[in-house]
Each structure stands twice: as structure tokens, then as C-alpha cells.
C-alpha positions in Angstrom: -11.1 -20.1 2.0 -13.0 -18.2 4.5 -14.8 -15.4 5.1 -14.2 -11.9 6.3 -15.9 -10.9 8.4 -18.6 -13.2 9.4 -21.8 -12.0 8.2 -25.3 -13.6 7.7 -26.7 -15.9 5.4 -28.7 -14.8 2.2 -32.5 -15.0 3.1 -33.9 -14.4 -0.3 -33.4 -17.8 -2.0 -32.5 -16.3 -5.3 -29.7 -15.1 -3.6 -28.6 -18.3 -2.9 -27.7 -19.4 -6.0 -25.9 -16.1 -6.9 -23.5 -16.5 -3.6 -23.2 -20.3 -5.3 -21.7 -18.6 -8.4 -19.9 -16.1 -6.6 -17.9 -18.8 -4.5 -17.1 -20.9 -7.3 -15.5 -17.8 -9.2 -14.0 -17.1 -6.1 -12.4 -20.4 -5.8 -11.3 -20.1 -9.6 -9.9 -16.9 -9.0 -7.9 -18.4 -6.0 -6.6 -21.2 -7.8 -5.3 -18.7 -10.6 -4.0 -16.9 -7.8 -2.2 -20.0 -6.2 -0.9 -21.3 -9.9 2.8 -19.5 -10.1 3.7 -22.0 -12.9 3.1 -19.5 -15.5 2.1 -15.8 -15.7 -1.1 -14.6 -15.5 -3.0 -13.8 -18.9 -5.0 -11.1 -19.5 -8.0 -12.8 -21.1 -8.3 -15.2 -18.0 -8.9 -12.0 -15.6 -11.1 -10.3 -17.8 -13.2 -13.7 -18.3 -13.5 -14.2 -14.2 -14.4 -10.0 -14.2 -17.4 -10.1 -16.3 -18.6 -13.5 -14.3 -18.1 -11.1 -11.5 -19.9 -7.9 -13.4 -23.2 -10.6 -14.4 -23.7 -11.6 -10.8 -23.7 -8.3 -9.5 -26.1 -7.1 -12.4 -28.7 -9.9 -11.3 -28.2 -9.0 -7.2 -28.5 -5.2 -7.7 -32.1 -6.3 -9.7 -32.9 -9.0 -6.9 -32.5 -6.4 -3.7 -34.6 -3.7 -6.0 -37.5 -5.9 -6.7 -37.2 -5.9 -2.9 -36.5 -3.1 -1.5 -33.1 -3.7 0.3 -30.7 -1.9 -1.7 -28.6 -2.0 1.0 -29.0 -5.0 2.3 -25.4 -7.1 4.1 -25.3 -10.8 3.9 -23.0 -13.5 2.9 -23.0 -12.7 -0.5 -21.9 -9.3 -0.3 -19.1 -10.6 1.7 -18.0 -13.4 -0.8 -18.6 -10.6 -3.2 -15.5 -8.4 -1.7 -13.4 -11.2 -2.1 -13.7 -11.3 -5.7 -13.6 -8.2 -6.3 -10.8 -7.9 -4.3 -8.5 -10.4 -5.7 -9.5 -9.3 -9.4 -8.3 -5.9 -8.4 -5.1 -7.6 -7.7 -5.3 -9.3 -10.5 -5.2 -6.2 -13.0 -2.4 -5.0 -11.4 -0.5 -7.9 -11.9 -1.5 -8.0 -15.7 -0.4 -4.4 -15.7 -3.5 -2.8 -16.0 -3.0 -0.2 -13.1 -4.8 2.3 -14.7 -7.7 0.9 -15.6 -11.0 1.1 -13.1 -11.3 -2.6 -11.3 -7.3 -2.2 -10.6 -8.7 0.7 -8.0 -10.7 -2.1 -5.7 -7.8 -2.9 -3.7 -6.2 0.7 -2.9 -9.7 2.3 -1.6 -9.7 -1.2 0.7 -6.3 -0.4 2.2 -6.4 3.3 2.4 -9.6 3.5 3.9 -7.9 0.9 6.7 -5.0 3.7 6.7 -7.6 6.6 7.5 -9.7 4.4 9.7 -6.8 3.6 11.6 -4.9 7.4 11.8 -9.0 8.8 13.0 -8.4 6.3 15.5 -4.9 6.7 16.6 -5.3 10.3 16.4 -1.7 11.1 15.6 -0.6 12.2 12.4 1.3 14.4 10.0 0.0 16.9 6.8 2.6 14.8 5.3 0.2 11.9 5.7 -2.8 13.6 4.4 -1.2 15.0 1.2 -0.4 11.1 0.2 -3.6 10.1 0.9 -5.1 12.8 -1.0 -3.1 12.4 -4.0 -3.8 8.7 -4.2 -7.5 9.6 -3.7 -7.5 12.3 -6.7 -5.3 9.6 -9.0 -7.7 6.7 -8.4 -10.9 8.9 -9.5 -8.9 10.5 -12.8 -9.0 6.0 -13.5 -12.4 6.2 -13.0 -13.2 9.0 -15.0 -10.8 7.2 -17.6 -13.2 4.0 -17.6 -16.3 5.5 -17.6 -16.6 4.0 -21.1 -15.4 1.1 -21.1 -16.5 -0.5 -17.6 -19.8 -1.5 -16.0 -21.7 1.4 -14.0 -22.0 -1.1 -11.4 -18.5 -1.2 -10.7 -18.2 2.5 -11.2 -21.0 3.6 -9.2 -19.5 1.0 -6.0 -15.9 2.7 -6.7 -17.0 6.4 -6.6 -19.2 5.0 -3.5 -15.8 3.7 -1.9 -13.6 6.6 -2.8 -16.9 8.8 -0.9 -15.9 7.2 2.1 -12.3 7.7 2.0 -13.0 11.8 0.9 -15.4 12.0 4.0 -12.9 10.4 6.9 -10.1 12.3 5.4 -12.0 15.8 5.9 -12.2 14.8 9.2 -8.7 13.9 9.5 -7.8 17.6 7.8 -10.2 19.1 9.7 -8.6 18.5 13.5 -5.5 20.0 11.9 -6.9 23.3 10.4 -5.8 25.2 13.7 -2.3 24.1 13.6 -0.1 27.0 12.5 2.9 27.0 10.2 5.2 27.7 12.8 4.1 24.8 14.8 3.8 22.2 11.5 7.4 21.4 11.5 7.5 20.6 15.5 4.1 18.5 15.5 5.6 16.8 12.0 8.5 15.9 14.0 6.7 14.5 17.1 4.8 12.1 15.0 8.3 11.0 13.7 9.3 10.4 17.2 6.4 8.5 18.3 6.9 6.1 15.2 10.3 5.6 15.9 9.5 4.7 19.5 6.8 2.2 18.4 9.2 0.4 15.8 11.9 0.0 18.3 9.6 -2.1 20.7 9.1 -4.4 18.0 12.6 -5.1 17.2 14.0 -8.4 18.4 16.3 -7.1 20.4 15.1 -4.0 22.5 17.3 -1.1 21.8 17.6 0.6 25.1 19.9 3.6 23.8 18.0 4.8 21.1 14.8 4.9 22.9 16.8 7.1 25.4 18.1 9.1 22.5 14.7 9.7 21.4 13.5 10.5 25.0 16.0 13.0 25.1 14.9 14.8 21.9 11.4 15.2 23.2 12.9 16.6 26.4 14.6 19.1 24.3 11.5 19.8 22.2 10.0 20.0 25.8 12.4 22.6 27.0 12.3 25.3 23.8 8.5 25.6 25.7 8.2 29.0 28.0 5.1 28.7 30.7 4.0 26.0 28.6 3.5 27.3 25.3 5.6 26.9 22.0 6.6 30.2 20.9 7.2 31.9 17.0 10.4 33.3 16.2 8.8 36.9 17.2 7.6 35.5 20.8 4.1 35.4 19.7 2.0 32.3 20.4 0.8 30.6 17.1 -2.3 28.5 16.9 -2.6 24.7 17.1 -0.7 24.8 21.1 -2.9 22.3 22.2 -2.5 19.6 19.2 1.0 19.5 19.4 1.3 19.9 23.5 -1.1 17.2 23.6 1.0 14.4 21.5 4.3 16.0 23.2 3.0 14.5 26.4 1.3 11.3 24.5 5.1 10.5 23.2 6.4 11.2 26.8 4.3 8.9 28.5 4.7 6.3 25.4 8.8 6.4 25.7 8.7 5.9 29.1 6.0 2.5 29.3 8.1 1.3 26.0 11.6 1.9 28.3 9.8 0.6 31.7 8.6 -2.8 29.1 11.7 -3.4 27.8 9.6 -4.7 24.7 7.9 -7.7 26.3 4.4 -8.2 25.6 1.7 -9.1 27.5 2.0 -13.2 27.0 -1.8 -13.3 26.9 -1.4 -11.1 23.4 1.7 -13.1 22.7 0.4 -15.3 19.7 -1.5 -12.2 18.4 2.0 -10.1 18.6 3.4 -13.0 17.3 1.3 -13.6 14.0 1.0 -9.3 13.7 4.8 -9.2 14.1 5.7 -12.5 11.4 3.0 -10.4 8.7 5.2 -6.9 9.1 8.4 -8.5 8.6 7.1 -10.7 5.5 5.6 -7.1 3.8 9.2 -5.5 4.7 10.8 -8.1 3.1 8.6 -7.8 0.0 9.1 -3.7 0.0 12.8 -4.5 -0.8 12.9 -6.9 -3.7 9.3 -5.8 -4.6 10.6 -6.2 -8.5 12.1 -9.3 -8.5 9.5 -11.3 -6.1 6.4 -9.5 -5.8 3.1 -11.2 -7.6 0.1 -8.3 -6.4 -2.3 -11.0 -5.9 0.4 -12.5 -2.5 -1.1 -9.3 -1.0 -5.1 -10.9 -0.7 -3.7 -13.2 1.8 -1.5 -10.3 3.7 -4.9 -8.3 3.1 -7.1 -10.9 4.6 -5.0 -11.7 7.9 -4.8 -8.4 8.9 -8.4 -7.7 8.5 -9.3 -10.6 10.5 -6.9 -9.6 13.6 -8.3 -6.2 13.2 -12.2 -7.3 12.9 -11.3 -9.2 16.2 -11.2 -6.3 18.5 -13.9 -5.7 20.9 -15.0 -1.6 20.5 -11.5 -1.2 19.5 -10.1 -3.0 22.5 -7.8 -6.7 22.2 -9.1 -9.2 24.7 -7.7 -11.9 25.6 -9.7 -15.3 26.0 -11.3 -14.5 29.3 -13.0 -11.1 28.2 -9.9 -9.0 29.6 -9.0 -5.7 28.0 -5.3 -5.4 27.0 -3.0 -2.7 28.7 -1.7 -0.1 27.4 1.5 -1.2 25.9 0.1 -4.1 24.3 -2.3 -2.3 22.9 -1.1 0.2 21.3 1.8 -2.2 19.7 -0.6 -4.3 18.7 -2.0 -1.3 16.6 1.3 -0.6 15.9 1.7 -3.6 14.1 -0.9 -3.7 12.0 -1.2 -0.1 10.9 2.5 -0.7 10.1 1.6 -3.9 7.4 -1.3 -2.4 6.0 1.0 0.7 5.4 3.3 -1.7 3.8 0.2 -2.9 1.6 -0.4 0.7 0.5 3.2 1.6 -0.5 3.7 -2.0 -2.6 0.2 -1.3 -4.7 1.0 2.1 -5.5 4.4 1.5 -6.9 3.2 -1.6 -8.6 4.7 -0.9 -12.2 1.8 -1.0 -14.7 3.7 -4.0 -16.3 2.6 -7.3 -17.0 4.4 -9.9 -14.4 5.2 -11.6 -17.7 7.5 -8.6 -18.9 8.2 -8.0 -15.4 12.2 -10.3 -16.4 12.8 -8.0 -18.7 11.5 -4.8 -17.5 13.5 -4.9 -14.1 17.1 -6.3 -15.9 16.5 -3.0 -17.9 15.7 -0.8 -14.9 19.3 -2.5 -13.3 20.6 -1.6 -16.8 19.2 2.0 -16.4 20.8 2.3 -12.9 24.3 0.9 -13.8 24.5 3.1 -16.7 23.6 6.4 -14.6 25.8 5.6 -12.0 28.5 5.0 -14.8 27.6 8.7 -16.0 27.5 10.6 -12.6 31.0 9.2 -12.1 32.4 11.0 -14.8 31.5 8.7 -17.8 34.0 6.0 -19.3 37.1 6.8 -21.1 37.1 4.5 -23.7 34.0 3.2 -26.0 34.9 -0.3 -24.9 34.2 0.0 -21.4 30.6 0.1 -22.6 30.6 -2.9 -24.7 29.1 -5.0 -21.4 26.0 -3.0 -21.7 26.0 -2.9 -25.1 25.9 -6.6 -25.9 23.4 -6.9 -23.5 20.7 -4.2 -24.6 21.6 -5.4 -27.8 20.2 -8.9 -27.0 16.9 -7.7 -25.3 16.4 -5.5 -28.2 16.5 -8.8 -30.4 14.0 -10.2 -28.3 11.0 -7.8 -29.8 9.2 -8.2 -33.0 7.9 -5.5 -34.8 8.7 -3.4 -31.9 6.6 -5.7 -29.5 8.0 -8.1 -26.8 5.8 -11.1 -27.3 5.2 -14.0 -24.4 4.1 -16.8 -26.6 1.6 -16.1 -28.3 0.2 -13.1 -26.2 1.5 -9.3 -26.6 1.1 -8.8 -22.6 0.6 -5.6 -20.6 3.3 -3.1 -20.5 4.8 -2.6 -23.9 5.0 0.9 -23.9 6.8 1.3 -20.4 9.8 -1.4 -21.2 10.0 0.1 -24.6 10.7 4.0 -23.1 13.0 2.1 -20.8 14.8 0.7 -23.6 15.2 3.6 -25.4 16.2 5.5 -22.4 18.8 2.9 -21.7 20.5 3.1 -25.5 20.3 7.0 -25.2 22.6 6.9 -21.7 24.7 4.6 -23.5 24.9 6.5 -26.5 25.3 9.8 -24.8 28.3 8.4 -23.1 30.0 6.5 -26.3 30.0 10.3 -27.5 31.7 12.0 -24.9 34.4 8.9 -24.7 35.2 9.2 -28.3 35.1 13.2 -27.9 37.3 13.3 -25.3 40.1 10.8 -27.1 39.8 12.7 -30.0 40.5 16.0 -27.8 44.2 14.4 -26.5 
């Protein structure tokens, strides 16, 4: 496995043998990783984590002795890795809640922000979901103050710093956009979105494009002498943000129509690579419960970051030192702001079940679906139409023992989530055994 990004070599010798430990729990962690023969266990994460925790104890004690606290080599490098993929690996377990499971998001959303200071386009919409996610991730920390090492705590609130500081910045260049102008610039970044994902479909779509060039001439039009106007005629703040990106998604509908969705063939094997990764993650978003293992996402985690780190002061060049244009460019971007948003959206809905539950837990959320669908339509009119669903809660209710579903010998993560389910599952069943039998009574 390599590297990313390329960094230096330790220079203190005593470092050298920690980045030794560190790559062998690294390659431990990646065989785990690689092993879908069984599920993960709990005590085999927890034993790789405090591996993990020791090494960092010893290097934070190594750099103070001499004075480079903040020293970057190798080590720190191999060091994300781990802590990377154990993040993962909590999740996976089901420990979502719990402080190392927070590694992961602060890597992706600080991507996200990274890349929306960059593109400088973007909704409140955006902001509110980073926020949120921000907020949630340091209530975890807070939650595991007590049971995790201040190492990892201190390097978490550190992370979750960086994110608070780039999204003030982010909030901060829309503080002048009115209310009466939130709903227009909202819908602009929409546009533009929609015009970058159709110039990635295989097959160009020439008439929506059109369709969406013709909305942004109509947004266009409601203008008088260039300025958006309220419903009273008066001329709110923020003109300039959203006039701005009215012309950037003018300009960006027409190069998409003039391209026709052909890339630069110089970028052709980057597009290529960026556009294989997308459509893998989409793929994943919509049977994340049945094929999803969180730790797949290291590798979807570690591409990216390498195509990204490539850029030269932001800029793709090709082999001979060439900037891209601007249509390459910018779906080049596209594509990979895209997967890592498809990174964020899986992690956050990652159900804080073990992937060893995970069988049972998603039969009872089909259960759950089935049965609520069976209610909104009006309910059944006879107690044996629910005998289907009945037999079959019945048999995963067999399954537990003394109210726990065990896995082997283990009890795994999650118990309390499939059981609620459960229970929710028998009380829609119930309800509607009730109402049949009420209702034949009734006739």
C-alpha cells in the first residue's frame, strides 16, 4: 500500500522504528480490511487502536524532547492511514458514536469545505449540513472524553478546528445575501450542478442542458437594469453574489453545449479513473445496506486524494506541464467533489450496527417498510393477510437469547437499534391485527 501524499522520511532514528510499527499495524489493519470471510470483531479493532494509541504516546514524547511538535514526515503520514481505516473500522463494528469513529468524517468534510472555498459556489443549504455534522461529531467527543486517549482527543478537536475555521469563511462570503435573494442564488447553485452532472453522463443530453439554459435566461430576465428586485421594487443585498454565479452558470451552459461532453483526451485517463470512482460510490449510495462494508471507502478515500494531491496550484496538467482548459477543468473538479460527496453521505448514514447484525437489521427495516406501506393503504381486511409477516418476525424473534442476538460467541454492536426495530415492527403488525379484527366484528 502506498502513501498519501509523499512526504519525507523520519530523520530522528527513534522515529524509525515507530513508522516500523506503524506500517506493520497498518498492514494488519489492511489485511482485516481485505478479509470479507467473516465479520469484523470488536476486540480485533480495539486491539490494532491501542497499538495505534501506544505509538502515538511514544512520538508525541520523541518530537517534545525535541522540539518539533509539529514536525511532518513519513510517519505522520503512515500514521493517517491508520487512523483512518480504524475510524472505518468502528463504524463498521457499529460504534458510530464513539470518538475514533469521527477520524474519517473530519477527513472528508474538510475535502467538502476545501473544495466549496475553492469552487466558490454554494448554497446555506450546504453550510447547515456541514454545521450540523460538525456540532454532532464534537457532542462524540465530549461523550469520550472519559473513555479515550487525550491524544486522540486533542488531534480530533484539532481537526474539527479546521473544519469550524474554513466554514466561517465559507458563511462569512454569504452574510450579505438577503432573504429575498436566498431562494434565487439557492436555485442557481442547483442549476450549475445539474449542468455539471449532465456532461458527465455517457450520453450527452443536449435538451436538458437547453432546458436548463433556458431557466437561467428566465432567471436572467425577472432582472430590471441589472438588478434583482424584492417584491416591493426595492433592491436587497447580496446583488453581486448571485449576479455573479448567474453569469458563471451562463458561460458554464454554453462551453458544456459548445463540448458536447468530450474531454480534453490529454485528461482522458484522469476523467476516466474520476468518472469509474463516481459511478462505483453511486452504486454503493443505493444498496448501501445490503453491500456496504465502511472500511471499501479507504480505498475510494485514498484514490481521490491522490488525483486531487496531483494538481499543480490547483491546476490539472497534463504530462508536458500544460494547464487544462476550462471545461476540463472544472469537470474534473466536478468529478471528484461529486465522490467525495458520495463519501460524506454513506458515513453519515452508516447505521450504528454491527455489519454482523447488519442481515438481520436490514430484513427488519424491509419488514418495517412493507408493513407501513400495508397500513397507509388502508390496512388488511382479514388477520390472515398478516400471517406472512408474522411467521417471519416470529422467527427472527427466536433468533435472540435473553433478549440479545448473539453471532457466535460475541454479542456484537447494535443490539439496542435491531431490537427498537423489532418492536416497532410487531407494534405495526399488531396495530393492524386490531383494526382487521375490529372492523369484521363491525359488519
Amino acid at each position: 500500500m502506498s502513501d498519501s501524499p509523499a512526504v519525507q522520511a523520519p530523520l530522528d532514528p527513534k522515529e524509525q522504528t515507530i513508522l516500523d510499527c506503524l506500517l506493520q499495524i497498518r498492514d494488519k489493519l489492511s489485511i482485516l480490511k481485505q478479509d470479507k470471510s467473516t465479520y469484523i470483531k470488536s476486540h480485533d479493532v480495539f486491539s490494532l487502536y491501542d497499538q495505534v494509541i501506544e505509538q502515538v504516546h511514544l512520538l508525541n514524547v520523541i518530537r517534545e524532547e525535541h522540539g518539533k511538535p509539529l514536525e511532518q514526515n513519513r510517519v505522520d503520514n503512515v500514521l493517517e492511514d491508520c487512523f483512518q481505516l480504524i475510524s472505518l473500522f468502528f463504524l463498521t463494528i457499529g460504534r458510530n458514536n464513539e470518538a475514533p469513529a469521527v477520524y474519517s468524517m473530519t477527513s472528508t468534510i474538510k475535502r467538502l469545505l476545501d473544495h466549496l472555498k475553492e469552487a466558490a459556489f454554494y448554497s446555506a443549504k450546504d453550510l447547515e449540513s456541514a454545521t450540523h455534522t460538525l456540532d454532532s461529531m464534537q457532542e462524540t467527543l465530549r461523550r469520550g472524553e472519559e473513555s479515550y486517549s487525550p491524544h486522540l482527543l486533542i488531534l480530533l478537536e484539532n481537526r474539527l478546528d479546521t473544519c469550524r475555521m474554513i466554514l466561517a469563511d465559507l458563511k462569512a462570503s454569504l452574510a450579505d445575501l438577503s432573504p429575498e435573494l436566498t431562494p434565487v442564488h439557492e436555485r442557481l447553485v442547483s442549476i450549475l450542478r445539474s449542468i455539471s452532472a449532465a456532461n458527465t453522463r455517457q450520453k450527452f443530453p443536449t435538451s436538458e442542458v437547453l432546458a436548463f439554459q433556458d431557466q437561467l435566461k428566465e432567471i436572467q430576465s425577472t432582472m430590471s437594469n441589472g438588478k434583482f428586485l424584492a417584491k416591493d421594487n426595492s433592491i436587497p443585498a447580496g446583488q453581486e453574489i448571485v449576479a455573479e454565479l448567474l453569469n458563471r452558470c451562463l458561460k458554464w451552459a454554453e462551453i458544456v453545449l459548445t463540448r458536447q461532453g468530450k474531454i480534453d483526451e490529454r485528461f482522458r485517463d484522469t476523467y476516466d479513473r474520476l468518472y469509474e470512482i463516481r459511478n462505483q460510490l453511486e452504486r454503493l449510495s443505493l444498496t448501501q445496506a445490503w453491500s456496504l462494508r465502511e472500511t471499501d471507502l479507504y480505498n475510494y478515500q485514498r484514490r481521490l486524494d491522490r488525483i486531487d494531491e496531483s494538481r499543480i496550484n490547483g491546476n490539472f496538467e497534463d504530462s508536458e506541464g500544460n494547464k487544462a482548459d476550462l471545461h476540463a477543468q472544472r469537470t474534473l473538479l466536478y468529478l471528484i467533489r461529486r465522490s467525495y460527496a458520495y463519501i460524506y453521505s454513506l458515513i453519515i448514514s452508516s447505521e450504528p450496527v454491527s455489519e454482523a447484525l447488519l442481515p438481520i437489521f436490514n430484513q427488519l427495516q424491509t419488514l418495517r417498510r412493507c408493513l407501513l406501506e400495508v397500513k397507509r393503504s388502508g390496512g388488511v381486511s382479514s388477520p390472515r393477510e398478516l400471517y406472512p409477516y408474522s411467521m417471519k418476525l416470529n422467527s427472527i424473534d427466536n433468533m435472540r437469547i435473553d433478549g440479545k442476538f448473539p453471532v457466535g460467541t460475541e454479542i456484537p454492536e447494535g443490539q439496542g437499534s435491531v431490537n427498537s426495530l423489532l418492536a416497532e415492527c410487531f407494534e405495526l403488525s399488531y396495530e393492524m391485527r386490531v383494526q382487521a379484527e375490529e372492523n369484521g366484528d363491525s359488519k
